[in-house]
C-alpha positions as CSV (number, residue, x, y, z in Angstrom):
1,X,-35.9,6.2,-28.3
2,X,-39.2,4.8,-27.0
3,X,-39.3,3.1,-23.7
4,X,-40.3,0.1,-25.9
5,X,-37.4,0.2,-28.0
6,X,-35.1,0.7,-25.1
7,X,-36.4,-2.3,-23.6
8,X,-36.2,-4.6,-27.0
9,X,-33.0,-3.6,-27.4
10,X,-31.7,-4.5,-23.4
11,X,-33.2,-7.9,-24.0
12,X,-31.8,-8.2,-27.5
13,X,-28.4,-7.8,-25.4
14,X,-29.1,-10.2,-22.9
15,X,-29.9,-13.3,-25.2
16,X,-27.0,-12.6,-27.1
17,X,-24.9,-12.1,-23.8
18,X,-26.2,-15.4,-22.8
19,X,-25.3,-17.5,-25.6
20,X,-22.2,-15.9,-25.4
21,X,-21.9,-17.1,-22.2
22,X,-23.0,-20.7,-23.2
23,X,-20.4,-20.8,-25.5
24,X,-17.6,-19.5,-23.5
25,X,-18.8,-22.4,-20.7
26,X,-18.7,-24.9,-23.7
27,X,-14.9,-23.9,-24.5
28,X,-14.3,-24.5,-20.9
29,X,-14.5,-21.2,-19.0
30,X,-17.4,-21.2,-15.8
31,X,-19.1,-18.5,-15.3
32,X,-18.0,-16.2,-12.3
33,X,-20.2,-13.5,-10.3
34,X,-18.1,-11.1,-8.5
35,X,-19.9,-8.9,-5.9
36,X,-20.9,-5.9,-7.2
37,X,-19.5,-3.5,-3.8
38,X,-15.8,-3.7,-4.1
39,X,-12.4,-2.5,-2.2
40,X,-11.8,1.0,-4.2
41,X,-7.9,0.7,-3.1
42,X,-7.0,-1.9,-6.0
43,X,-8.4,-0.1,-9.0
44,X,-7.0,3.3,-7.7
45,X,-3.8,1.3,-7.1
46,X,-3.4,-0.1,-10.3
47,X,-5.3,2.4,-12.9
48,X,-4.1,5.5,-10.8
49,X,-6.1,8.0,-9.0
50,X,-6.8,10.1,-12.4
51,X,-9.5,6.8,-12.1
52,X,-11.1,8.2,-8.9
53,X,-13.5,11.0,-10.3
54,X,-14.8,8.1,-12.8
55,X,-15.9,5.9,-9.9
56,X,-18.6,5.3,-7.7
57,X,-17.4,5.4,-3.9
58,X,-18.7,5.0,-0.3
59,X,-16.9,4.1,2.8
60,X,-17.9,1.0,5.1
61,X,-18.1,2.2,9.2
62,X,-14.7,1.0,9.5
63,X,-13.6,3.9,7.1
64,X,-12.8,1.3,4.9
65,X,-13.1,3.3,0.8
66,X,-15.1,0.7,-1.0
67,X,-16.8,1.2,-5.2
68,X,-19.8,-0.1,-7.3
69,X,-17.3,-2.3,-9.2
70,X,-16.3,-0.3,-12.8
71,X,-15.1,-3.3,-14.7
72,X,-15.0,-7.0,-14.0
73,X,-11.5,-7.9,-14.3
74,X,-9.8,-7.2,-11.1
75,X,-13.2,-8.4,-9.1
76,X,-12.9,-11.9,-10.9
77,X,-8.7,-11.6,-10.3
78,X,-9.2,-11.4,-6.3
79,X,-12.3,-13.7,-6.2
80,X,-9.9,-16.6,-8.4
81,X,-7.5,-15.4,-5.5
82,X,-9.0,-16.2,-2.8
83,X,-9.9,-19.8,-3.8
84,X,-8.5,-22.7,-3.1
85,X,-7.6,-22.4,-7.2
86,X,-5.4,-20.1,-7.0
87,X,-2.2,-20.3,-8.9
88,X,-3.8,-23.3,-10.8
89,X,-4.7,-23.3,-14.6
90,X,-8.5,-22.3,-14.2
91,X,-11.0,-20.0,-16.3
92,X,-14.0,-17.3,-16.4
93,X,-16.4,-16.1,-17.9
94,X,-18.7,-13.7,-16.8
95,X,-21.6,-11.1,-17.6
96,X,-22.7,-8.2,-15.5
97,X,-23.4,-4.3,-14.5
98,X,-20.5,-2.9,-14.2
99,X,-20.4,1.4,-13.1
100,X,-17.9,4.3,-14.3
101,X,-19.1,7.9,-14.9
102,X,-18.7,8.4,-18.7
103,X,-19.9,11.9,-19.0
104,X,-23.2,12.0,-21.0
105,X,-23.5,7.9,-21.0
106,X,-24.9,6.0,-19.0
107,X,-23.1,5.1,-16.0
108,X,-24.5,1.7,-15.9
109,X,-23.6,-0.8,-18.7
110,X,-23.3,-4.5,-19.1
111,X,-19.8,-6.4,-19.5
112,X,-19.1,-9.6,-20.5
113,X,-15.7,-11.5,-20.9
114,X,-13.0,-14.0,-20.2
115,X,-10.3,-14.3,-17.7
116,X,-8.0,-17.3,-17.9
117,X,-5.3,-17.4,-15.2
118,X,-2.0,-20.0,-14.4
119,X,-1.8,-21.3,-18.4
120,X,2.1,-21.1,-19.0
121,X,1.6,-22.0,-22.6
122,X,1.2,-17.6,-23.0
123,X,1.5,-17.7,-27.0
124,X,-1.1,-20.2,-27.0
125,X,-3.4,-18.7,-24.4
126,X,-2.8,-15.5,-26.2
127,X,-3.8,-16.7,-29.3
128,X,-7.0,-17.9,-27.5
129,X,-8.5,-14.9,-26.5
130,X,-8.1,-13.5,-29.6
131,X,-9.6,-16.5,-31.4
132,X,-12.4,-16.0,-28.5
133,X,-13.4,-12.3,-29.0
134,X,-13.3,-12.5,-32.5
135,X,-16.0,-15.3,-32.3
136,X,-18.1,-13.2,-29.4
137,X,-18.2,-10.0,-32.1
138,X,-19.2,-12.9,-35.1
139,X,-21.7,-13.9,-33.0
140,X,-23.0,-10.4,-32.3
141,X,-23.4,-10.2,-36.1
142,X,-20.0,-8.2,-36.7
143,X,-17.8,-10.6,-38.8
144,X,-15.7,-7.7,-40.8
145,X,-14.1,-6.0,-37.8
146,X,-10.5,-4.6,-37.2
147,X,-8.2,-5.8,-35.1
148,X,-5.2,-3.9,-33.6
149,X,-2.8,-5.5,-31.6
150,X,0.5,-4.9,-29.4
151,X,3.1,-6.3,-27.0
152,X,4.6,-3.8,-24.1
153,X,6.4,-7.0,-23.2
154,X,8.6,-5.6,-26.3
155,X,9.2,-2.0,-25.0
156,X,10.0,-3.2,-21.8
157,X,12.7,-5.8,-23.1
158,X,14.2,-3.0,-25.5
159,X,14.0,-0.1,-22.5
160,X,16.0,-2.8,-20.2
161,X,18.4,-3.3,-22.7
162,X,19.4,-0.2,-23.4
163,X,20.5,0.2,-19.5
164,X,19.1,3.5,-18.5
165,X,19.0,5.1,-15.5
166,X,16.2,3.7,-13.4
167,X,14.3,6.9,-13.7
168,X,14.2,6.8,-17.2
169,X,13.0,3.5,-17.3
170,X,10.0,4.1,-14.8
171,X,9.3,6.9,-16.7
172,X,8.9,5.9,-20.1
173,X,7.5,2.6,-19.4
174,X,4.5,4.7,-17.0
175,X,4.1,6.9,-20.4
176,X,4.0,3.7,-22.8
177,X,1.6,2.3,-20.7
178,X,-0.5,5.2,-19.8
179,X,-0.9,6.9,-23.0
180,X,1.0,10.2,-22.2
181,X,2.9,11.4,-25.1
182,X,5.6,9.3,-25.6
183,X,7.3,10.8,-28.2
184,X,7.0,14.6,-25.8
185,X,9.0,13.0,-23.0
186,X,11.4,11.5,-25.0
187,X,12.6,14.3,-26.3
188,X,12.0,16.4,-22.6
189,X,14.6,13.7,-21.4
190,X,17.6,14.4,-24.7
191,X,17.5,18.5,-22.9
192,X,20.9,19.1,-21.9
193,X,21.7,19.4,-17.8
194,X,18.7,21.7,-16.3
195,X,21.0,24.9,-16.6
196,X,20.8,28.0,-13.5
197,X,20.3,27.2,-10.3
198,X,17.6,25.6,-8.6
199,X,16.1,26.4,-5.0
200,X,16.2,22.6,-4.2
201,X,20.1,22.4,-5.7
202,X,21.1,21.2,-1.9
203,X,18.2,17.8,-2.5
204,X,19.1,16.9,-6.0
205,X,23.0,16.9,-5.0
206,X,22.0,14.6,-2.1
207,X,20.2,12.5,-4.6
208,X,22.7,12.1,-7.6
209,X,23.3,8.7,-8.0
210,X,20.7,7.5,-5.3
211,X,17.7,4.7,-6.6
212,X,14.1,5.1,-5.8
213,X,14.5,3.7,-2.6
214,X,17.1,6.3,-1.2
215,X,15.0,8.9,-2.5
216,X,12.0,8.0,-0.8
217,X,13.6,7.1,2.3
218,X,15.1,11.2,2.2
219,X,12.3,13.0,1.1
220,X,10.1,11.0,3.8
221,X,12.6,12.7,6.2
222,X,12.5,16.1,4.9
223,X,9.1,16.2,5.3
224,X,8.6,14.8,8.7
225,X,10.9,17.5,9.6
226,X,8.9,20.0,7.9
227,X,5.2,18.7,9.1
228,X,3.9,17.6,6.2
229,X,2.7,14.5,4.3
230,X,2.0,16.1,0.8
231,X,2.3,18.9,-1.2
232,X,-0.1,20.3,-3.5
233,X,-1.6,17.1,-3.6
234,X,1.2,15.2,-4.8
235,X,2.2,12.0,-1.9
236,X,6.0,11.7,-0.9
237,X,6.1,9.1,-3.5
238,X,5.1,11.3,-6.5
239,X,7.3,14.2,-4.6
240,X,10.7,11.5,-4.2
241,X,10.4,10.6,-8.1
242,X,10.4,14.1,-9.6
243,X,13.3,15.0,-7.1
244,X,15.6,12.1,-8.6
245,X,14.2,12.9,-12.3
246,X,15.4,16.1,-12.0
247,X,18.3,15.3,-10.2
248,X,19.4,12.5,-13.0
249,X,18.7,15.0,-16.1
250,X,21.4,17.3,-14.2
251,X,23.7,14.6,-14.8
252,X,23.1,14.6,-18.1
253,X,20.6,14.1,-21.3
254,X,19.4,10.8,-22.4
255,X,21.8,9.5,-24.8
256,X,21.3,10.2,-28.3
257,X,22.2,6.9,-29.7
258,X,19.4,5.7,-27.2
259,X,17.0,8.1,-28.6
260,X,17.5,7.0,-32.0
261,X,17.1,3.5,-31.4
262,X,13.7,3.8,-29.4
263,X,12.5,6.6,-31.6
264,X,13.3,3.2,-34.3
265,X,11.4,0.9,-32.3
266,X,8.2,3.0,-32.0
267,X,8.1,3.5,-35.9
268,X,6.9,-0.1,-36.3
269,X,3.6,-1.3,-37.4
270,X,2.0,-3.2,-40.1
271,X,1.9,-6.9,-40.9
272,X,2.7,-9.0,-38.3
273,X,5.2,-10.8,-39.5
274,X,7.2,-8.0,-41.1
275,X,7.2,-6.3,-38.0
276,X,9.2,-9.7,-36.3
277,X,11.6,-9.1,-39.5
278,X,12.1,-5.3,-38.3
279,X,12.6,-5.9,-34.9
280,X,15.3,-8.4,-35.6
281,X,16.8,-5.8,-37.9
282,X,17.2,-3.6,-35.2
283,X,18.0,-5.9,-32.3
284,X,20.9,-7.0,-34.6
285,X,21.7,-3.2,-35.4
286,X,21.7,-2.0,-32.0
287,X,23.5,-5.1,-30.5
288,X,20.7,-5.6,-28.3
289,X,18.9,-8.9,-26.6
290,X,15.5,-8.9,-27.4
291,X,15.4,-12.1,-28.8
292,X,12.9,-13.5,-26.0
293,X,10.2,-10.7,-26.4
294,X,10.5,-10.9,-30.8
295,X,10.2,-15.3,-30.2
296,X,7.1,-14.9,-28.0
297,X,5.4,-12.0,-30.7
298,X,6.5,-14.9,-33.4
299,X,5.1,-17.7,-31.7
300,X,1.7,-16.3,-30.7
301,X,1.3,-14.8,-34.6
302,X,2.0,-18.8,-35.6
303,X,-0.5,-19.7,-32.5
304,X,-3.4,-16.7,-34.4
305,X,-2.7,-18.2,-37.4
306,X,-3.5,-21.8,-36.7
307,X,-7.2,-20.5,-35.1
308,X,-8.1,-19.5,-38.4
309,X,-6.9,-15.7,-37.7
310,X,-5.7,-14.0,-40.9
311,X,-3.0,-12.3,-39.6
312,X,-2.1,-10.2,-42.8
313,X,-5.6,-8.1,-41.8
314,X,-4.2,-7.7,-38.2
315,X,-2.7,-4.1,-37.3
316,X,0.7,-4.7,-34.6
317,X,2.4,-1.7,-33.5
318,X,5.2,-1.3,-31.1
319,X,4.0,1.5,-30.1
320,X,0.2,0.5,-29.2
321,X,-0.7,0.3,-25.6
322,X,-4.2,0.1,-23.9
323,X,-3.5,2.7,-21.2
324,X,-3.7,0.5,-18.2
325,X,0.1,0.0,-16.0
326,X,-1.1,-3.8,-15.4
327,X,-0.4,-4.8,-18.6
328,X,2.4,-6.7,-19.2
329,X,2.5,-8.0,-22.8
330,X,0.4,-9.0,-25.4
331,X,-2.6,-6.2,-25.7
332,X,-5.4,-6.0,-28.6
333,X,-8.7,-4.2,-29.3
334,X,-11.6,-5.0,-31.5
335,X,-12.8,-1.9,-33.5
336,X,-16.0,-1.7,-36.0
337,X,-15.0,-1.2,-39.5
338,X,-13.8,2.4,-40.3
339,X,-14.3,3.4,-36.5
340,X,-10.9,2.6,-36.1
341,X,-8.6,5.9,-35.1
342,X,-11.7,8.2,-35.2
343,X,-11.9,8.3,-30.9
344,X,-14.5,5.8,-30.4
345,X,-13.7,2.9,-27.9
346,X,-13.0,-0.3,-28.9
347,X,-16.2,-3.0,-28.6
348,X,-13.2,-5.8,-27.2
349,X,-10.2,-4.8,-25.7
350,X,-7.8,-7.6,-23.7
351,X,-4.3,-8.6,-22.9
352,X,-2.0,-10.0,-20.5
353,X,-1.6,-8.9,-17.5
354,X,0.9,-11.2,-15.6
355,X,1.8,-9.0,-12.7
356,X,-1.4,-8.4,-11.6
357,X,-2.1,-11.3,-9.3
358,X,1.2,-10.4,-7.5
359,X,-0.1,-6.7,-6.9
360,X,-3.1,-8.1,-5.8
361,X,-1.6,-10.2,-3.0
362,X,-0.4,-13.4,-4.4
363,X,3.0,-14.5,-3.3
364,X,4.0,-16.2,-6.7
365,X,3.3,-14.7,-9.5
366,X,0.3,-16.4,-11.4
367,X,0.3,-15.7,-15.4
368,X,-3.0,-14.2,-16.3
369,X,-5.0,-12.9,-20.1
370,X,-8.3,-11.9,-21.2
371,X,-10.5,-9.9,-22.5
372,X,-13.9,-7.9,-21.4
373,X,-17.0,-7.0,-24.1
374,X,-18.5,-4.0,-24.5
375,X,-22.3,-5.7,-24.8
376,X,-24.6,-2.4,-25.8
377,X,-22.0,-1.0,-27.9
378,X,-21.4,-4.5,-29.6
379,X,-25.2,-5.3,-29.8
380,X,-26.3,-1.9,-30.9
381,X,-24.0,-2.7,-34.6
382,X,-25.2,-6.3,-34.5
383,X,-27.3,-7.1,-37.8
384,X,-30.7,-7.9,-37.0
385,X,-30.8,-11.6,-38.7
386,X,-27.8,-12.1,-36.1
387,X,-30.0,-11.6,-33.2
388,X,-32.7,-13.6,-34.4
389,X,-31.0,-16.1,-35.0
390,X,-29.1,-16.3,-31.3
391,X,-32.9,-15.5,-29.5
């Protein structure tokens, strides 16, 4: 591509980011402008430290591990944070470099999106951003997209009910949420007792039965007696939860009848609405409460449909998550037509991330959604009448 070209296309993106942005302000959300330098420590507390070798870092004199900021979420999170807003209904929009090493891409790319924060109408607001995106990728000349969508509110209510050990339920709900292979460490956790013995059969006795808390609190000991703060890399906090997984699969396998029923769970997807239909099946089956999560999925499919959205074209699967531990329910991506499952990133992803705020400081927790916009990538499909039309 000619310099030229290069250079058509970057302003191509920035008239159509800025109309975008026009029309988010016009439905009521201000633009925002995070600084670009960032604290490092949220991102690698919150997207894990696989996230480190993706980012740009430097440290301030005071040793303090700051980034070049590698998306514009958590920046527009903490800035809300520290207003005098905070924990009151209030929205953003924003456009913006944001920096990631994506091996062979550029590391530089523009963002744009919307963060709305204290609605408690969360169907509703849910809805919204949906509505919202969908409009942002019309604009962009891309009317025919696909849209998968999912709720990890709903694994999380059906893990809780089933009452597993608290191991388990950290476990699995880190693997929904990060992408591991769910179905590979479902079945890890059905193995009967670990059999022989192990060399560390004197730590997992001490730990049968313990929580989280009691675990960390004894491996923390061990290993101030022993000198050390890590081993091979892993902190006492990675070392304390292997120790009591190990030491609650010698207790015993995870239940088959609990297998079944999540292995159940997991196998739904399709039309939105049927999928409500099947998880009430098997709520009912099962004898389990997940009447809350299924009525929130129900209401914010009424909410989609009322905007306009035709829901019957919508993909929902139980088992779809976005790879990101802050989620905490409703999560979608925006894919080109017939790009879908083939490996290439979504050009709008979003969802709700609720708990966020409170891992970022705030003392109450503050209900938060939205959704971020691949520009380039959206611009680059957009049909040429499009973006002469928005320039």
């Amino acid at each position: 591509m000619t310099v030229t070209a290069a250079n058509d296309r970057a302003a191509g993106s920035a008239a159509w980011a800025d109309a975008l942005l026009l029309s988010f302000a016009q439905a009521g959300y201000v633009r925002a402008e995070p600084g670009i330098l960032q604290p490092a420590e949220p991102f690698l507390d919150l997207s894990g430290e696989d996230i480190r070798k993706s980012l740009y870092l430097t440290t301030d004199p005071s040793s303090e591990e700051l980034c070049l900021r590698p998306d514009l979420t958590i920046p527009v999170a903490r800035d809300y944070l520290a207003s005098g807003r905070a924990g009151q209904p209030a929205g953003f929009s924003y456009l913006g470099p944001v920096f990631r090493y994506r091996g062979g891409r550029p590391s530089e790319f523009l963002q744009a999106g919307i963060e709305s924060f204290g609605r408690q109408d969360r169907a509703a607001a849910d809805a919204e951003m949906l509505a919202l995106a969908l409009e942002a990728t019309a604009a962009g000349g891309l009317k025919d997209v696909e849209i998968r969508t999912g709720d990890v509110a709903l694994f999380t209510a059906l893990i809780d009910a089933l009452d597993l050990y608290p191991v388990w339920r950290r476990r699995l709900i880190k693997d929904f949420n990060r992408k591991v292979s769910l179905a590979e460490d479902i079945e890890r956790l059905t193995l009967a007792a670990v059999p022989g013995r192990n060399e560390y059969e004197g730590v997992l006795a001490a730990l049968a039965g313990s929580d989280r808390k009691a675990a960390l609190a004894l491996v923390t000991d061990l290993m101030s007696i022993a000198g050390t703060t890590n081993v091979g890399g892993r902190t006492v906090a990675e070392i304390a939860d292997r120790f009591l997984e190990q030491s609650t699969l010698k207790g015993g396998a995870l239940p088959r009848d609990a297998l079944d029923i999540i292995k159940r769970f997991l196998a739904i997807a399709g039309d939105p609405d049927e999928s409500v239909a099947q998880l009430r099946a098997l709520a009912s089956d099962a004898k389990l409460d997940l009447t809350a999560a299924i009525d929130q999925l129900e209401s914010r499919v009424g909410f989609m449909a009322a905007r306009g959205i035709d829901t019957r074209l919508t993909r929902f699967s139980t088992s779809f998550g976005r790879g990101l531990d802050y989620y905490t329910g409703f999560e979608f991506e925006l894919h080109a037509k017939g790009t879908l499952g083939n490996g290439v990133e979504p050009l709008v992803a979003g969802g709700r991330y609720d708990g966020l705020m409170t891992q970022l400081g705030s003392v109450t927790p503050i209900a938060a959604v939205g959704f971020s916009i691949w520009v380039e990538a959206l611009t680059q499909l957009a049909k040429p009448a499009a973006k002469a039309s928005i320039a």
